[in-house]
KOLMARTOR-393070 format. One record per residue (C-alpha): x, y, z; residue in one letter. Coordinates in steps of 0.05 Angstrom, whole numbers, plus 5000, padded with zeros to 4 digits. Each point is the difference from the previous one (the first is absolute). Last residue first. Layout:
N
+------+------+------+--------+
!   xx !   yy !   zz ! vextor !
+------+------+------+--------+
!    X !    Y !    Z !      a !
...
+------+------+------+--------+
This chain:
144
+------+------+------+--------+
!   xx !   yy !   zz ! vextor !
+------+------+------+--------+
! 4392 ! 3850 ! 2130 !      x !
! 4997 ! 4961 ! 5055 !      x !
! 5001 ! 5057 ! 5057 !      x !
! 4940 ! 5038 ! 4966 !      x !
! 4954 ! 4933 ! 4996 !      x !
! 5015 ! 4992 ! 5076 !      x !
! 4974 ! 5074 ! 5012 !      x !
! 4940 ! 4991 ! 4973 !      x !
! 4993 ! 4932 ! 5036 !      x !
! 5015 ! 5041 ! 5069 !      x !
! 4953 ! 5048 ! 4984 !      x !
! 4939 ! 4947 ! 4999 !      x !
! 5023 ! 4958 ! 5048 !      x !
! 5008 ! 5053 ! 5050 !      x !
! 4917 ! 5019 ! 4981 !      x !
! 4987 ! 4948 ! 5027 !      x !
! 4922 ! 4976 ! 4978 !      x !
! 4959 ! 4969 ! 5056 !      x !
! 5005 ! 4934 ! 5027 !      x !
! 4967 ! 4933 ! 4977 !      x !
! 5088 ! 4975 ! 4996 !      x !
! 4977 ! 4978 ! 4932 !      x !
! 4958 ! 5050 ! 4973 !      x !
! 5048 ! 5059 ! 5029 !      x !
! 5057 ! 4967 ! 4965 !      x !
! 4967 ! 4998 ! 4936 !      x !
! 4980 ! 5078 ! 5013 !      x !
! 5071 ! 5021 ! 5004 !      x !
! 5023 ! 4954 ! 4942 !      x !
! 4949 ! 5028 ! 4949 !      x !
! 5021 ! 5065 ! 5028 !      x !
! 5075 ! 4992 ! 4981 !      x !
! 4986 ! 4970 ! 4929 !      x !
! 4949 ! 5059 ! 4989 !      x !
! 5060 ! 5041 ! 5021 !      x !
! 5048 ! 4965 ! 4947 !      x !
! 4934 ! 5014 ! 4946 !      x !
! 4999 ! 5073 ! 5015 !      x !
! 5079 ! 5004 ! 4989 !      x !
! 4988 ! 4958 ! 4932 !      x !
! 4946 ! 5059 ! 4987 !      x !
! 5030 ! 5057 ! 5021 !      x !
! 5075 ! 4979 ! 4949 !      x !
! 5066 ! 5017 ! 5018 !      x !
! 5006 ! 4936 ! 5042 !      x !
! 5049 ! 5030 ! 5062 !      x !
! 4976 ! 5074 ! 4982 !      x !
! 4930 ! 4972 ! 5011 !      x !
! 5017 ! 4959 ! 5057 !      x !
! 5033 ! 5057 ! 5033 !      x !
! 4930 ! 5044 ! 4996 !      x !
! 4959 ! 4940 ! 5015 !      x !
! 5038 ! 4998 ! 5072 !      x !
! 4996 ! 5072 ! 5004 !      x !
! 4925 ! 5000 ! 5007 !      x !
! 4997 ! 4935 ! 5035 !      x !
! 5033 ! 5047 ! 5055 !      x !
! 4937 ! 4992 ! 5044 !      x !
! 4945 ! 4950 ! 4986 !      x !
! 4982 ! 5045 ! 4972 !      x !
! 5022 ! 5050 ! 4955 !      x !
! 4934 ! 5036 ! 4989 !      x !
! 5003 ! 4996 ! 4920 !      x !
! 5050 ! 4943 ! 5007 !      x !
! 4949 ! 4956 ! 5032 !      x !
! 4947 ! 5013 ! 4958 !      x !
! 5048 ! 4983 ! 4936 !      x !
! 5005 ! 4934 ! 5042 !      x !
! 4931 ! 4989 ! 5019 !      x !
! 4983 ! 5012 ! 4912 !      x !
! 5058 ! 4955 ! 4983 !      x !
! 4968 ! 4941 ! 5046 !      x !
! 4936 ! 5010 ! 4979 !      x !
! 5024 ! 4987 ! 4924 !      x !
! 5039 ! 4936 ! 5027 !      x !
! 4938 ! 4984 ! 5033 !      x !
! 4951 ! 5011 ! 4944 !      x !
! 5040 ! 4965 ! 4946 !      x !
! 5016 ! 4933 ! 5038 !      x !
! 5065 ! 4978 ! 4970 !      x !
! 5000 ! 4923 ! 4978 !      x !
! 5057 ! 4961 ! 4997 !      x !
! 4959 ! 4938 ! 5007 !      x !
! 5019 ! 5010 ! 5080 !      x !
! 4981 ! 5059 ! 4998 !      x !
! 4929 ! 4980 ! 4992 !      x !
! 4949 ! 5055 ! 4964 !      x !
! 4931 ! 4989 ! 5024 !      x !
! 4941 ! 5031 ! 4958 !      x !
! 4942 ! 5027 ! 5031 !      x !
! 4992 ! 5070 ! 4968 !      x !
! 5046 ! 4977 ! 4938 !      x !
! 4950 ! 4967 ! 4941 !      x !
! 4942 ! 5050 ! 5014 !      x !
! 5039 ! 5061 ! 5013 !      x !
! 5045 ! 4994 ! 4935 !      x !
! 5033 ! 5067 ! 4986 !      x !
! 5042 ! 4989 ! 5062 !      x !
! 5022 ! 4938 ! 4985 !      x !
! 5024 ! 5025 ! 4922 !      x !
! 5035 ! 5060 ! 5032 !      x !
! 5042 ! 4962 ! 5046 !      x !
! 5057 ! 4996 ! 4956 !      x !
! 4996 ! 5076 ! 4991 !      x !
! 5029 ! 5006 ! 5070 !      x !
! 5026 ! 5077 ! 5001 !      x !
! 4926 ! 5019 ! 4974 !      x !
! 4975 ! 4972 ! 5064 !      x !
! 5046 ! 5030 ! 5038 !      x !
! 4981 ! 5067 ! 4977 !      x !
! 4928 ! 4977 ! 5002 !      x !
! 5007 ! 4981 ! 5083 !      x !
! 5021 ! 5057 ! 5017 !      x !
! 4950 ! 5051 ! 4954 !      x !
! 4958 ! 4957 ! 5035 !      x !
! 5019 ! 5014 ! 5070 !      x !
! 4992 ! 5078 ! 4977 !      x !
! 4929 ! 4989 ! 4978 !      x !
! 4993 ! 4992 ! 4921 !      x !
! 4967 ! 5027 ! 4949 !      x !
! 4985 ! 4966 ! 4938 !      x !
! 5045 ! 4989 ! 4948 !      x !
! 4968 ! 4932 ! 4971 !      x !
! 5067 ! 4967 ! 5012 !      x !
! 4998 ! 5033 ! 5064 !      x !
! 4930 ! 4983 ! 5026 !      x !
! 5001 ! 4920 ! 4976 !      x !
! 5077 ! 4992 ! 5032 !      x !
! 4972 ! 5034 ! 5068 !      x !
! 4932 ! 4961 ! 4998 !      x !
! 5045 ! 4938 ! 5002 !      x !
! 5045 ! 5018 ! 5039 !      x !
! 4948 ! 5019 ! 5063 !      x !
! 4960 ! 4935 ! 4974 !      x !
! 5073 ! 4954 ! 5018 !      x !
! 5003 ! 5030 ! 5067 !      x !
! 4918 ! 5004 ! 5015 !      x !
! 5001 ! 4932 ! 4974 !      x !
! 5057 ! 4966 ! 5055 !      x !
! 4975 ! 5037 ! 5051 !      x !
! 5013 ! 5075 ! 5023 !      x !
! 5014 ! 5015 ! 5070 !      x !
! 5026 ! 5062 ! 5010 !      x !
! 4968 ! 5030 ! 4932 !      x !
+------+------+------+--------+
């Protein structure tokens, strides 16, 4: 999926929650996406509702945490670490984890990071920097 829209994202986790909790077998990029699944249990009840959550908009600005984007989000990330790129993110998520002594809050600080990489990129309409990026992680390391 290079381009996937906004159904083909949400359908991909939906499929994924339906084949796991059924224990089914799943491709590697499932086996992904379940594992974070299963770390996000508050999301279980939209994901076990197709019908109700395909088209649904959630608005951050009612507080609102769009499931399928912050589960995309930990799925590009663990991707990320699994090739180390962009380069040194590796060892980046490595500090943050000793930093936070917890994977998942040290996840969610990098989601914060990449959240703030690709809202830049949307409003200067150019692409992603991956400087922004690293130099975020880095800023959450020198405040704690």
């Amino acid at each position: 999926m290079f381009n996937p829209s906004v159904s083909d994202v949400r359908n991909f986790f939906f499929n994924t929650y339906d084949k796991g909790i059924a224990h089914q077998e799943l491709t590697q990029l499932e086996k992904i996406a379940f594992s974070v699944i299963l770390e996000h249990p508050e999301y279980h009840p939209v994901l076990a509702n197709r019908e109700k959550n395909l088209q649904r908009e959630w608005y951050p600005e009612d507080g609102e945490t769009n499931p399928f984007l912050h589960l995309s989000m930990h799925v590009s990330i663990l991707e990320q670490l699994s090739i180390d790129q962009p380069s040194g993110v590796k060892g980046l998520f490595e500090e943050l984890l000793l930093e936070f002594g917890d994977e998942h809050e040290a996840l969610h600080q990098m989601i914060d990071c990449l959240a703030e990489m690709i809202w830049q990129s949307q409003h200067s309409n150019m692409q992603p920097n991956p400087e922004i990026y690293l130099s975020c992680l880095r800023g959450k390391l020198a405040k704690e």
